[in-house]
N, C-alpha and C positions, 0 to 999 in steps of 0.2 A: 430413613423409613418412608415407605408410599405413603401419600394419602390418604386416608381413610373414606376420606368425598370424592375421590376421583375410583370411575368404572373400572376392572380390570379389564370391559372389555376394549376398552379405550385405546388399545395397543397402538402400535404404531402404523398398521394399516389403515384403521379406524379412522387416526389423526388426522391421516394425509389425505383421506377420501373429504373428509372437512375442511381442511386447509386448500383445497383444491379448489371445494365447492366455491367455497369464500374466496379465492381467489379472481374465480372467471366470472365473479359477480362486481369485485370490484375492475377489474381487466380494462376497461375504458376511462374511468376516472386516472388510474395510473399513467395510464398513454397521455392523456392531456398533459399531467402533471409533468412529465420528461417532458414535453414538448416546450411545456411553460418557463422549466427550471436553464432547458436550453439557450433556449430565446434569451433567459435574462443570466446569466452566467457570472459568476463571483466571484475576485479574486483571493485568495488565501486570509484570514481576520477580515473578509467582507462581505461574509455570506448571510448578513442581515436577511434580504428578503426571504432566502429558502429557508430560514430558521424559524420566522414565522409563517409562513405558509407549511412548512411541516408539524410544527407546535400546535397550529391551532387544527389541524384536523386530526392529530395524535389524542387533541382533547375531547375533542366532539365523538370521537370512539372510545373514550372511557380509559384512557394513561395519565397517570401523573403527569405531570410532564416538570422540569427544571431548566429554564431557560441559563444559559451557561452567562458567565458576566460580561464576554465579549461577542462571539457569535457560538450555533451551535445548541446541543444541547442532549441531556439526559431524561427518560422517559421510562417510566418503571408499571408493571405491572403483575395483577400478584400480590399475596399477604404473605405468604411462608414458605416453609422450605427451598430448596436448595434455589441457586439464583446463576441462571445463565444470561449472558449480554451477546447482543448482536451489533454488529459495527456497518458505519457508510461514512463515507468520508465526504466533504459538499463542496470542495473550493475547485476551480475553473484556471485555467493557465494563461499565461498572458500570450495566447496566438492567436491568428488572424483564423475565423471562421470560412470554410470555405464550401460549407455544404449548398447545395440547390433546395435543399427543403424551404419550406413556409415558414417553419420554426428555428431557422437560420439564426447567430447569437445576434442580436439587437447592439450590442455592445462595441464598435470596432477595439480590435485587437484582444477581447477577451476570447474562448472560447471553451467549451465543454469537449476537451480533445483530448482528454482519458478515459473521460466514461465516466465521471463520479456524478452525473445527472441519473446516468442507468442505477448507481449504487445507491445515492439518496429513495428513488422511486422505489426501487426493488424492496430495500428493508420498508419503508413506509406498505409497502404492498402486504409485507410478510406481516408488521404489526397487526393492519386492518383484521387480518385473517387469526391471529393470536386473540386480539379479541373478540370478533366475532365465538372462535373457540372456548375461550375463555366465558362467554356468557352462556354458553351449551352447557357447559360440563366445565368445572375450575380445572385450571391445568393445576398438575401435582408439581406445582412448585413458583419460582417466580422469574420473569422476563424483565431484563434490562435493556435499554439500547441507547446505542452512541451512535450520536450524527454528527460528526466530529468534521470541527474545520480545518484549516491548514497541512493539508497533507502534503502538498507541494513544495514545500518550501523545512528544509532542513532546522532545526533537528523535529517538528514534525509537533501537527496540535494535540497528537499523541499523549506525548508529556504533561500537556495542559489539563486536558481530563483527568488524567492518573492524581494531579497535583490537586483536584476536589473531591476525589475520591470515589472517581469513574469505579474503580473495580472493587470495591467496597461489598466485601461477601460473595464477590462473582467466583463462580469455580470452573467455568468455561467459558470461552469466547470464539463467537464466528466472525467472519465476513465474507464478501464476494471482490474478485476484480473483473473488469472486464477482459478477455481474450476475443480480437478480433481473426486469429488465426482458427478458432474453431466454431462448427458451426451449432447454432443458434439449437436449443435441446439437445443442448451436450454439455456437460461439467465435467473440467480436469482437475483431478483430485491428485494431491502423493502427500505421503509422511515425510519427515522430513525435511531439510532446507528446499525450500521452495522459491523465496529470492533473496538477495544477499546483501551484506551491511553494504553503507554507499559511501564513504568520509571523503572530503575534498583535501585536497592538498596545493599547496604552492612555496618551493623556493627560490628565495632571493640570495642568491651571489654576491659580492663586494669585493673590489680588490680596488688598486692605485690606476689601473690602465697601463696604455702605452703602446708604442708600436709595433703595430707586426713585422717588426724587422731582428727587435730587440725582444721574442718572448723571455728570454732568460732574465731580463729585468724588472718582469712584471709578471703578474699571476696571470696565465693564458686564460681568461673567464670565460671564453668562447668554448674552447675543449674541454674545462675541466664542466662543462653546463651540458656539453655533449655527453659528456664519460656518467655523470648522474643521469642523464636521459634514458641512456641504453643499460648500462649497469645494475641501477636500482632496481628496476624491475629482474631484474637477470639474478641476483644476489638475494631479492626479497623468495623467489621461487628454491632458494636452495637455504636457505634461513627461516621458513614459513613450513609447514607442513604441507604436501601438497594437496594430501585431500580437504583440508582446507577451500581450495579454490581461490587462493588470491590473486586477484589479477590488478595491474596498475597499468593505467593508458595515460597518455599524456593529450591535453588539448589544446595545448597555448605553449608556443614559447615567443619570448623575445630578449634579445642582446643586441645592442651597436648596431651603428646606419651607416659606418663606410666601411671598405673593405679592408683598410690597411692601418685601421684604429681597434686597438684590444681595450673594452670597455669595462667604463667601470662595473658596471652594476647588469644583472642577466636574471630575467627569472623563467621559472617554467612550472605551468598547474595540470592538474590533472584530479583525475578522480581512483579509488583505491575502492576496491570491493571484495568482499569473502563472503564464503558459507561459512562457517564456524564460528558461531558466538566466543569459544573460547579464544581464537586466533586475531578475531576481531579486539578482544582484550591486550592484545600481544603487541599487535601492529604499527603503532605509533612508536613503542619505545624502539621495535625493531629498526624502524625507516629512518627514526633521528639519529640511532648510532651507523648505521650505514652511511647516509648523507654524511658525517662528520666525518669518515674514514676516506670516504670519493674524495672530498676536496683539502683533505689534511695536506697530501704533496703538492698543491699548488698554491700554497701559501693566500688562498682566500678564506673568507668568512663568508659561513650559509646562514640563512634565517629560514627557521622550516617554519609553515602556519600549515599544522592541522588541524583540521575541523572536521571531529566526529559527527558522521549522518548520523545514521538508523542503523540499529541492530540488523541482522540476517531474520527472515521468516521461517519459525520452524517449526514446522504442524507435528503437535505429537500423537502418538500410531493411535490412542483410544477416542483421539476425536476426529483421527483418520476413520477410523474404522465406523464413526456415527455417520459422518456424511457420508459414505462408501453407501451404506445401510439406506440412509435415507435419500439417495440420488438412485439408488435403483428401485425403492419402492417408488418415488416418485413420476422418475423416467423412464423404468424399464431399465433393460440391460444395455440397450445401446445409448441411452442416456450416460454411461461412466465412458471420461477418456482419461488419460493419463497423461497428469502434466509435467511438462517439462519445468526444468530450472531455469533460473532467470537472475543476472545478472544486475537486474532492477531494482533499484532499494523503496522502500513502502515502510511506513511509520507503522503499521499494525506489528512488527517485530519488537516495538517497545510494551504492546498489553503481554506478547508473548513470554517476555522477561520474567513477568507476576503472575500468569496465571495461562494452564493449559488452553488448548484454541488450537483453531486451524484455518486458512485463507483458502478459498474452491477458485477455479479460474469460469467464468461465465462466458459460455461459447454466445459470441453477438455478432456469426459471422451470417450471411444470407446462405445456405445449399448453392453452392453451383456458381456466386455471386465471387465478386472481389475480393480480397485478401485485406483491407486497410492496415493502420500501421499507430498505434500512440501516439500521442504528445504532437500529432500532426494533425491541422486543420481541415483534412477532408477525410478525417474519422465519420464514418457512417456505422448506425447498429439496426439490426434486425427488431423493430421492439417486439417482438415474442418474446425475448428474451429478459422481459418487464417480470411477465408472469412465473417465467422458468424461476427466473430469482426470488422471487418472492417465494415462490413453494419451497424452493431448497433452504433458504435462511430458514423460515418458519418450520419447516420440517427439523430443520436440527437444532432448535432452541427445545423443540417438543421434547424431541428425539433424546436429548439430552438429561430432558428431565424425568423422564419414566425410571420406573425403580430397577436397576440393574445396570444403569447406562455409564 
């Protein structure tokens, strides 16, 4: 049911002409704050300082706030009805910084080489302006936000929140990632698998050994670690559905150090990724009876270790269809691009398990400028694209909560 205190005329043009205002009012406090969150950059369970440097100005603007028991935290605003959440993730990778700026990581070998400094500021940006909003006119319903640690690192601090009951009455969820491929006042939106589960894998081989003169008296572990190299994946594509998208790449092997020693022991890891939650459910039992079938004729023993990531991200079409809405009343028309699929596994696929949502890609490229690249230390962002984010998060927590949405 609407509001009863909230204006009809309050639409969602309305919103966003405020969400703007409030935005390009806070516009330079956010820029320090990236600069700040840069400079001092947090490994995964160690983003104390951004935790309170976000906490205590989420309070000074009128949020609950719930500091979480290790890092991180939950931030609530709002008395009733319906409850959407907005997501940022705050942890830093362990790479070497390599930008020329001033606000270069202070840290050796830590650095802000995904963007999750853009994502902490942005939703921090969008709060600012939800309450500013909020003390205009009550929004017609209530605002959650996760500032969520560990997303780097498998299975994802994801889980962590869920397990206090991050989504507790939530009935939608946003977030943003950064896209250095698009530029800066551009958001790539699609419904959808958007990026895809990530599960590690690694197996170990075991046989007697022996010489390469005499395979026939011993388990050839060298070939039969070959025939699962090339096989596996060969087999999982005709065993897996293909729209699906499973793909398994290998990044490590190793077996024996002379050439005319067949050794005992061989292993080889990789990583295994899908679009399809349900296929994602499949994948393991499929890969273990596979593996056991490759190395049945050669009379060795396999140990398979898989290790389940992250779900796939799969934006579903009605909170496709809110950010669509609210990125082009925001940006215009030429503010929507269309994003591609991605290969990339991202912990916000475990909120998507429980509760509708959808992930925008944040264009943080310069017009005309370089292409950068993730997870690599001379990641550079446009920061316009502070405020771009902040309008869009905040625009679709609103967006969300108007009566019909």
């Amino acid at each position: 049911m609407p509001d009863p205190t909230f204006p009809e005329s309050a639409g969602l043009p309305a919103l966003t002409g405020l969400i703007a205002a409030s935005v390009a009012r806070h516009e330079p406090e956010l820029v320090d704050l990236r600069r700040d969150l840069h400079a001092h950059p947090e490994l995964s369970w160690a983003e104390h300082r951004a935790t309170e440097l976000v906490a205590e100005r989420l309070e000074k603007a009128g949020w609950r706030v719930t500091r979480l028991p290790s890092t991180g935290l939950i931030a609530d605003l709002g008395e009733t009805g319906r409850r959407v959440a907005l997501r940022a993730d705050m942890d830093a990778l362990p790479v070497e910084d390599e930008v020329p700026d001033p606000w270069r990581s202070t840290v050796p070998g830590v650095a802000h080489a995904c963007g999750h400094d853009v994502h902490t500021t942005a939703l921090l940006g969008a709060a600012l302006a939800l309450a500013d909003v909020h003390r205009e006119e009550a929004l017609p319903g209530r605002v959650r936000l996760l500032f969520q640690p560990a997303e780097e690192v498998m299975p994802g601090g994801a889980l962590h929140l869920m397990s206090l009951a991050a989504l507790d009455e939530v009935e939608r969820i946003f977030a943003l990632h950064c896209d250095p491929g698009v530029d800066v006042g551009r958001v790539g939106l699609r419904a959808g698998p958007l990026t895809s589960a990530a599960d590690r894998i690694q197996i170990r081989l075991t046989g007697n050994g022996g010489h390469t003169s005499r395979p026939h008296l011993t388990g050839d572990l060298v070939f039969a670690l070959a025939k699962v190299a090339t096989e596996l994946p060969a087999v999982l594509s005709r065993r897996m559905d293909p729209r699906s998208g499973v793909s398994l790449v290998w990044g490590a092997v190793s077996a024996g150090q002379a050439p005319n020693v067949i050794p005992r022991t061989g292993v080889i890891a990789g990583t295994v990724r899908i679009l399809d939650s349900a296929a994602w459910n499949d994948c393991e039992t499929v890969v273990r009876e596979v593996v056991s079938e490759l190395v049945s004729p050669y009379g060795l023993l396999a140990a398979v270790d898989y290790q389940r990531g992250v779900p796939p991200v799969v934006n579903d079409e009605a909170s496709h269809r809110i950010l669509t809405e609210v990125v082009r009343e925001a940006l215009g028309e030429r503010g929507h691009a269309v994003a591609g699929q991605s290969l990339g596994g991202e912990d916000f696929g475990w909120y998507l398990e429980q509760v509708p949502g959808a992930m925008m890609r944040l264009g943080v490229r310069t017009p005309g400028g370089p292409t950068y690249d993730l997870h690599q230390g001379d990641l550079r962002i446009d920061e316009r694209a502070l405020a771009v984010g902040a309008n869009v998060l905040a625009g679709a927590a609103a967006a969300a909560l108007l009566p019909d949405s």
